[in-house]
Biopython code that builds the backbone (N, CA, C, O; Angstrom):
import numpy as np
from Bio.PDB.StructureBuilder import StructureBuilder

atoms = [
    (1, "UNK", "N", (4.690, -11.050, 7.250)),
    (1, "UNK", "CA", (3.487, -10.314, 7.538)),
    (1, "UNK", "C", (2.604, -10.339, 6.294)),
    (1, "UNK", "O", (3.087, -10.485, 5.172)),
    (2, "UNK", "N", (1.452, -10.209, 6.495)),
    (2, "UNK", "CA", (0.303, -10.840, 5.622)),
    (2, "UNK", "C", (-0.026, -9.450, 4.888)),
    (2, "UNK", "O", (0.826, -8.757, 5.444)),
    (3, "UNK", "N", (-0.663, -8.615, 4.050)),
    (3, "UNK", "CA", (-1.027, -7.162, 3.825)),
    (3, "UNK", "C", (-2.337, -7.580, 3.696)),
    (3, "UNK", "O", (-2.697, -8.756, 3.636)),
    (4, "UNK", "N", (-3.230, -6.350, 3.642)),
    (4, "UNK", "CA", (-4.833, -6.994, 3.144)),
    (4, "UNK", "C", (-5.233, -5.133, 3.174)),
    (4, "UNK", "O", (-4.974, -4.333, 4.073)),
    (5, "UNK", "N", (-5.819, -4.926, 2.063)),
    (5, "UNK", "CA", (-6.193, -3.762, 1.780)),
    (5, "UNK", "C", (-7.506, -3.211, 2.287)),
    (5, "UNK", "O", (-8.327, -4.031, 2.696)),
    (6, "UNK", "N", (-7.824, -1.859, 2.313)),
    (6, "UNK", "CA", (-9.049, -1.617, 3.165)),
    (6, "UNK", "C", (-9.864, -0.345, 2.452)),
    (6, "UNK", "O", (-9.495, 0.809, 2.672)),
    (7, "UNK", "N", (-10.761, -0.575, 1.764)),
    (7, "UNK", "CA", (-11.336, 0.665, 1.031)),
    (7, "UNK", "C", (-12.756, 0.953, 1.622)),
    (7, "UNK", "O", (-13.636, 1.399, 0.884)),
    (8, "UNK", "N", (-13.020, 0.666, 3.139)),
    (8, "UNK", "CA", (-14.005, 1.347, 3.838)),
    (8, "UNK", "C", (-14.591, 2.521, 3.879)),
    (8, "UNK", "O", (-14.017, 3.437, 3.290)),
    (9, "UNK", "N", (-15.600, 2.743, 4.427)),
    (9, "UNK", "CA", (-16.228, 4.437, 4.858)),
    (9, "UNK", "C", (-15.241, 4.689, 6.056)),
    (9, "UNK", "O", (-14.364, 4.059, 6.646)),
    (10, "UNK", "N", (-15.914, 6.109, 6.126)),
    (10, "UNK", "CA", (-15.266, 7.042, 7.482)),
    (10, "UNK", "C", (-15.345, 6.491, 8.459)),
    (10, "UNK", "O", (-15.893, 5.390, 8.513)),
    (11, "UNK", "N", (-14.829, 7.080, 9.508)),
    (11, "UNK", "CA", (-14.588, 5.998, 10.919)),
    (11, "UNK", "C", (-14.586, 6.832, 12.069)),
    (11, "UNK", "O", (-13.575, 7.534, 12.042)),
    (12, "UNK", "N", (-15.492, 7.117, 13.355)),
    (12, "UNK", "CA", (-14.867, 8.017, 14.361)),
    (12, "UNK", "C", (-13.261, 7.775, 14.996)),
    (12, "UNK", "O", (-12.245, 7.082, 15.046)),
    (13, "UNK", "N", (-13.640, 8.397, 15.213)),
    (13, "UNK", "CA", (-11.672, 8.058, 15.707)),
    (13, "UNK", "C", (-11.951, 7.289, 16.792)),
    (13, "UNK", "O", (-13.062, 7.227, 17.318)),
    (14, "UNK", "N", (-10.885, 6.642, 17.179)),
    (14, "UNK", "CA", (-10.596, 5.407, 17.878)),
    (14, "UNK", "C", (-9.212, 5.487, 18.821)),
    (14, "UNK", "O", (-8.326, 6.166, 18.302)),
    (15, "UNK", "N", (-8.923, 4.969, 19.972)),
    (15, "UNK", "CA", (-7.990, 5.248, 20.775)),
    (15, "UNK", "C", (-7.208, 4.235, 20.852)),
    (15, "UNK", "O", (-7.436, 3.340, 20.038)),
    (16, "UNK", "N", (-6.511, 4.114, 21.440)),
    (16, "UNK", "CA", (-5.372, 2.377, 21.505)),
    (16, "UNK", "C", (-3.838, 2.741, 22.252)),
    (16, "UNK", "O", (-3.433, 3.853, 22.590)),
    (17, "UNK", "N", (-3.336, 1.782, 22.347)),
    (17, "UNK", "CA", (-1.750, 1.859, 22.802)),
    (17, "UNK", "C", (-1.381, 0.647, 23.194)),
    (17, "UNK", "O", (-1.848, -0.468, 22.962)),
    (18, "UNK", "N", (-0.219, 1.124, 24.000)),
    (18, "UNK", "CA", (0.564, -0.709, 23.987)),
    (18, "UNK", "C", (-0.007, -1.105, 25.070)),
    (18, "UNK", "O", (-0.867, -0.491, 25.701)),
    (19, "UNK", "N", (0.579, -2.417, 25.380)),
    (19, "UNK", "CA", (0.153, -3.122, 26.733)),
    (19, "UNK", "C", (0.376, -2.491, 27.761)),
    (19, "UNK", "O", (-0.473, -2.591, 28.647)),
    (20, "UNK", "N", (1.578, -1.628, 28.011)),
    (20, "UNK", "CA", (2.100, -1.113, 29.160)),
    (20, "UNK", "C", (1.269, -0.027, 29.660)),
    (20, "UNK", "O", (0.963, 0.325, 30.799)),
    (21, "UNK", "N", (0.978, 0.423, 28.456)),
    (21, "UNK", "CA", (0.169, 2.025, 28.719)),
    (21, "UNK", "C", (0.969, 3.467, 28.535)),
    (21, "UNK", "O", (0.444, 4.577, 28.463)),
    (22, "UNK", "N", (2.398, 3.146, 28.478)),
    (22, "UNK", "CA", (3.212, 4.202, 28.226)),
    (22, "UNK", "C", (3.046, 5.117, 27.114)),
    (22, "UNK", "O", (3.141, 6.344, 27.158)),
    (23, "UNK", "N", (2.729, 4.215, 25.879)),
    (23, "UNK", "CA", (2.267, 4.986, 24.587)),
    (23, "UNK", "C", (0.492, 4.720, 24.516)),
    (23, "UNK", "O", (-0.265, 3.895, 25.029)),
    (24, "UNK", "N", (0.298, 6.044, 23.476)),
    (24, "UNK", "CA", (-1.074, 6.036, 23.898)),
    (24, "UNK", "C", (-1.057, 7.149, 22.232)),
    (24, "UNK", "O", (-0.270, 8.004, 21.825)),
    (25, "UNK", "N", (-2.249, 6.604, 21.711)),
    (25, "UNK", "CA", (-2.269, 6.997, 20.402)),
    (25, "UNK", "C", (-3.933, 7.214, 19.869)),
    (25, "UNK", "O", (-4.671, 6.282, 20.189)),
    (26, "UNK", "N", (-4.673, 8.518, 18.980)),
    (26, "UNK", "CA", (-5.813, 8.578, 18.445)),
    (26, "UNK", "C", (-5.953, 8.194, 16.558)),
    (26, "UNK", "O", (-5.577, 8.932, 15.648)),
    (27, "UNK", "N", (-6.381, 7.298, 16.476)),
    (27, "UNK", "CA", (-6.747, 6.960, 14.975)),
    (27, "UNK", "C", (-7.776, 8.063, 14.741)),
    (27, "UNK", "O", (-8.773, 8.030, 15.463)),
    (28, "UNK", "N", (-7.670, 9.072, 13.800)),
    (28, "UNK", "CA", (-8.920, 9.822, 13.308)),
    (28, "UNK", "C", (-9.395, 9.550, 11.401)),
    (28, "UNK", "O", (-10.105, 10.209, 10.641)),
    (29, "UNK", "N", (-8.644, 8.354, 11.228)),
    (29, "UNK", "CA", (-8.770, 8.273, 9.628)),
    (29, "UNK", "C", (-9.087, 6.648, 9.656)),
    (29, "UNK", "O", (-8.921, 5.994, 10.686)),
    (30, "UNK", "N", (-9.492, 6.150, 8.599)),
    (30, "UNK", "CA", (-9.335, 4.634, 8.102)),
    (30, "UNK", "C", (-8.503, 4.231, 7.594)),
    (30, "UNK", "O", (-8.084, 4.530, 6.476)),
    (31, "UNK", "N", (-7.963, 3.188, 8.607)),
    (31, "UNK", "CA", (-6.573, 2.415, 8.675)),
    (31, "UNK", "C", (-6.544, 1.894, 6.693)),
    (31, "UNK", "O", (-7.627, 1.547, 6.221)),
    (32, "UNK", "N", (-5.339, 1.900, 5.788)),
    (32, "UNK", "CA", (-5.452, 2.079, 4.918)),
    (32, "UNK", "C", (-4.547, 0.406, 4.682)),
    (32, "UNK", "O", (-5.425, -0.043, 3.946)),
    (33, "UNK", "N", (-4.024, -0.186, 4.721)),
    (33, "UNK", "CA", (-3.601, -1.084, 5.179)),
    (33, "UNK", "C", (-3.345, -2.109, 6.689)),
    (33, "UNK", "O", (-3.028, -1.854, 7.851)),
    (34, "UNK", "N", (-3.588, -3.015, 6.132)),
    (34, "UNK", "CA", (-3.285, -3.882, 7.280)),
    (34, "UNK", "C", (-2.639, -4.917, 7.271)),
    (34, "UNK", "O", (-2.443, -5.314, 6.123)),
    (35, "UNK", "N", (-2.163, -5.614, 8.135)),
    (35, "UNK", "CA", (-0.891, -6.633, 8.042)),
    (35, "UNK", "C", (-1.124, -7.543, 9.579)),
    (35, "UNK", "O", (-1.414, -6.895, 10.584)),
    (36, "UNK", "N", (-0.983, -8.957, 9.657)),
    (36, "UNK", "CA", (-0.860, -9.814, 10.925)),
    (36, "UNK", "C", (0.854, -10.362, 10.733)),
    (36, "UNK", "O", (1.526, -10.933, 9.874)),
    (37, "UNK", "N", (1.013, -9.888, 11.871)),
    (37, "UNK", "CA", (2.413, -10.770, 12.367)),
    (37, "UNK", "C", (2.431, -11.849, 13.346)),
    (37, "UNK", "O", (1.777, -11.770, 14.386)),
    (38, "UNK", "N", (3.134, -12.822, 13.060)),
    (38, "UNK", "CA", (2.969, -14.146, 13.813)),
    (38, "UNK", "C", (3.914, -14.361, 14.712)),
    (38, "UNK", "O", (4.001, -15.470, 15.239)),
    (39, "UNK", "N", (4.842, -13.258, 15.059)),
    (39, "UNK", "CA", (6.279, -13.158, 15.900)),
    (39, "UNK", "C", (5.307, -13.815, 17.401)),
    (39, "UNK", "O", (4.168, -14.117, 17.759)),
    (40, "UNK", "N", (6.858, -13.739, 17.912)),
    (40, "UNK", "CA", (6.049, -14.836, 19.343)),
    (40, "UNK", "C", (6.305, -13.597, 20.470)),
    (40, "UNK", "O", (6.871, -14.018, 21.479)),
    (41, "UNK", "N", (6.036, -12.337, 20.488)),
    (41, "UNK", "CA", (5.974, -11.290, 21.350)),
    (41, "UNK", "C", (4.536, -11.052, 20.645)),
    (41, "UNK", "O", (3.648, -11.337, 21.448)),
    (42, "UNK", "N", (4.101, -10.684, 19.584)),
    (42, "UNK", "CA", (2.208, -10.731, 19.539)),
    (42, "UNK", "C", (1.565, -11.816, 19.805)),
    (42, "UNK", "O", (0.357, -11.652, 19.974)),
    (43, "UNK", "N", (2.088, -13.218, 19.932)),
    (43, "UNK", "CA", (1.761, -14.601, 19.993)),
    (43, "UNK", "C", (1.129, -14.552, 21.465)),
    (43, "UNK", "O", (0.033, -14.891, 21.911)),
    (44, "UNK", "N", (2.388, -13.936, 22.085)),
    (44, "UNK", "CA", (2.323, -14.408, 23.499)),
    (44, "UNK", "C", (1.101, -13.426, 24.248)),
    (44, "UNK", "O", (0.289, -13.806, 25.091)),
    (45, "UNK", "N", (1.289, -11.586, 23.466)),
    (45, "UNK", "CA", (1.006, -11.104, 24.298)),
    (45, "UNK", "C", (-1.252, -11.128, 23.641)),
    (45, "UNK", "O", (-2.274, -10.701, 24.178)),
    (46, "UNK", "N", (-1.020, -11.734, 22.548)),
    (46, "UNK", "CA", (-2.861, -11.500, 22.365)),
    (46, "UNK", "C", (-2.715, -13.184, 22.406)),
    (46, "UNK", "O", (-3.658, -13.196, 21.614)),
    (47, "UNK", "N", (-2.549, -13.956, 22.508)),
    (47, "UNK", "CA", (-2.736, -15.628, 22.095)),
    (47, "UNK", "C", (-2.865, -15.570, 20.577)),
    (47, "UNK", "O", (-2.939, -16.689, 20.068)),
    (48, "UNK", "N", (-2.898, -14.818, 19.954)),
    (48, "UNK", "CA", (-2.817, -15.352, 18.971)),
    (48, "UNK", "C", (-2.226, -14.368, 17.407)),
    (48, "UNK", "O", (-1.308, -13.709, 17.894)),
    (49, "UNK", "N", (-2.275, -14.100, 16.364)),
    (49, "UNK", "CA", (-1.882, -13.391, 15.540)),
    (49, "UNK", "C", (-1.879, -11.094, 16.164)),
    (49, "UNK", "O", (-2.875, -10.447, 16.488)),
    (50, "UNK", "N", (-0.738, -10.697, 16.104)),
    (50, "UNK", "CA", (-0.631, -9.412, 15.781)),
    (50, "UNK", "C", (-1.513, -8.669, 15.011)),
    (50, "UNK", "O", (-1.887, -9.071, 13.909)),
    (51, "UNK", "N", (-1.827, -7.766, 15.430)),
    (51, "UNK", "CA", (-2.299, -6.760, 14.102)),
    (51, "UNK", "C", (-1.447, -5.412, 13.945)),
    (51, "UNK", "O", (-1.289, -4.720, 14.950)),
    (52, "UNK", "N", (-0.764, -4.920, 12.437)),
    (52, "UNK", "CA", (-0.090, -3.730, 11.927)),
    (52, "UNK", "C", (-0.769, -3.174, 11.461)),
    (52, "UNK", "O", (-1.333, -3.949, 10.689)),
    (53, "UNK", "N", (-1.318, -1.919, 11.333)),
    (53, "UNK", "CA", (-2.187, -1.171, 10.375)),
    (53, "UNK", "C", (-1.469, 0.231, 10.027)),
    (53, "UNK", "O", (-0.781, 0.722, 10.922)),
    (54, "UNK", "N", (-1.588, 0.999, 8.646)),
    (54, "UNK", "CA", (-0.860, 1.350, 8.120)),
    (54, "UNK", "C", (-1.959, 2.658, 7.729)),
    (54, "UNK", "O", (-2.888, 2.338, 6.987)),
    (55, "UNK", "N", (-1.891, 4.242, 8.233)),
    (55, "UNK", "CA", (-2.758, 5.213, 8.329)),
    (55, "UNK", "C", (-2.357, 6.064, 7.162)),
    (55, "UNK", "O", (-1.189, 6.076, 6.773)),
    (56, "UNK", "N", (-3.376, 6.836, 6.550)),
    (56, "UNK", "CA", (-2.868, 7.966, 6.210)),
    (56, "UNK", "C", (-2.404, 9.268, 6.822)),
    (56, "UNK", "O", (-3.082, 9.681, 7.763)),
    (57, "UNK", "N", (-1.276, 10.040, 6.412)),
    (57, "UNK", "CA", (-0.546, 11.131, 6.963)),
    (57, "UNK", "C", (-1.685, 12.224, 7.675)),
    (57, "UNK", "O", (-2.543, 12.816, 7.020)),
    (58, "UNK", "N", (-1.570, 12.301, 8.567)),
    (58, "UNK", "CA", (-2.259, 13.204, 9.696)),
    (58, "UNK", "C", (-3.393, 12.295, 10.059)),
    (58, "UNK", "O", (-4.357, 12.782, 10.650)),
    (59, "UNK", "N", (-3.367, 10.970, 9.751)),
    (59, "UNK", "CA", (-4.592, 9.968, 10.437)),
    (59, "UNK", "C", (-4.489, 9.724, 12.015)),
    (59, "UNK", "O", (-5.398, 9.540, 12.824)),
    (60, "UNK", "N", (-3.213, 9.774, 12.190)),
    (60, "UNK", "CA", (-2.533, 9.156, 13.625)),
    (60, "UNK", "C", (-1.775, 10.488, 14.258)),
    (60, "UNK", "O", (-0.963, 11.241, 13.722)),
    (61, "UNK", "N", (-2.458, 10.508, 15.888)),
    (61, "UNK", "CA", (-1.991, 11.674, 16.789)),
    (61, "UNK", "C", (-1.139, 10.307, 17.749)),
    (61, "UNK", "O", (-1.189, 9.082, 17.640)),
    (62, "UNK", "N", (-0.558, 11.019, 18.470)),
    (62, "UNK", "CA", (0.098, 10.639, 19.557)),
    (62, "UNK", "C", (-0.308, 11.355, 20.716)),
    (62, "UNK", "O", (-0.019, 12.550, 20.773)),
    (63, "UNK", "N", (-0.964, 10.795, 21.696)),
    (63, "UNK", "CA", (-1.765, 11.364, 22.618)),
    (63, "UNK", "C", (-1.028, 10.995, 24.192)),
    (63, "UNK", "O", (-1.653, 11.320, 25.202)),
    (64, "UNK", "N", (0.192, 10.372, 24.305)),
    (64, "UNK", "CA", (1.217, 9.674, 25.675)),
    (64, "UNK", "C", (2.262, 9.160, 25.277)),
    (64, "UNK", "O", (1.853, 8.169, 24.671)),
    (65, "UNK", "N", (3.610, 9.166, 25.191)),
    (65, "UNK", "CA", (4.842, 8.462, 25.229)),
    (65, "UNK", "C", (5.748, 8.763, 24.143)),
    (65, "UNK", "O", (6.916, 8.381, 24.211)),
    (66, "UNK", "N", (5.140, 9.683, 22.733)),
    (66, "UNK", "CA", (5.553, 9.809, 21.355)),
    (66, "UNK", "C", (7.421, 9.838, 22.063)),
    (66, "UNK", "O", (8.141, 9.164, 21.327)),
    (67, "UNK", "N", (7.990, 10.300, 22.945)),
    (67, "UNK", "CA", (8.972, 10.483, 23.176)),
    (67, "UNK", "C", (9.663, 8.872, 23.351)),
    (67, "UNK", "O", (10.841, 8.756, 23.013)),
    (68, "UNK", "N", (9.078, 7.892, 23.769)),
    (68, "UNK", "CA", (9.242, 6.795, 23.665)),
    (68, "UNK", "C", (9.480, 5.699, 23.247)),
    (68, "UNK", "O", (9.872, 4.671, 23.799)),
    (69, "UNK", "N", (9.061, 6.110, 21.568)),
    (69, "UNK", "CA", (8.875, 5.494, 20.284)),
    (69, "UNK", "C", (10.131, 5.359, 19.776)),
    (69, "UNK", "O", (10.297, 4.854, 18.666)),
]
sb = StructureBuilder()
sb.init_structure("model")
sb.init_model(0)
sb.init_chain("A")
sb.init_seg("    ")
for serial, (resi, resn, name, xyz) in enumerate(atoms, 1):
    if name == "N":
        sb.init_residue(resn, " ", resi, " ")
    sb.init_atom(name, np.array(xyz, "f"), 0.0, 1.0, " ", f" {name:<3s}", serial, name[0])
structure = sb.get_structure()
């Protein structure tokens, strides 16, 4: 996995989750790291490179599935 650092402005929060929809998650901070994985389960499921991003503590809610994780 690749890292690449991120010293941006503020960000509204932002929503996301997996493909399935089971988990379901709110970004309210700027992702503080980031990382691409080339595994062939992100390969397959975007065509092409993964994305990991790495929040600061109380950046990330869990808004569906946290029980899942």
């Amino acid at each position: 996995m690749t890292a690449i650092t991120h010293t941006g402005a503020a960000m509204a929060s932002t929503e996301g989750g997996c493909l399935c929809g089971a988990i379901r998650y709110r970004l309210a901070d700027v992702p503080t790291e980031f990382g691409a994985c080339h595994c062939s389960m992100c390969l397959k499921s975007s065509g092409g490179v993964g994305l990991a991003m790495e929040v600061p503590d109380g950046g990330l809610t869990w808004t569906a599935g946290e029980g899942r994780i």
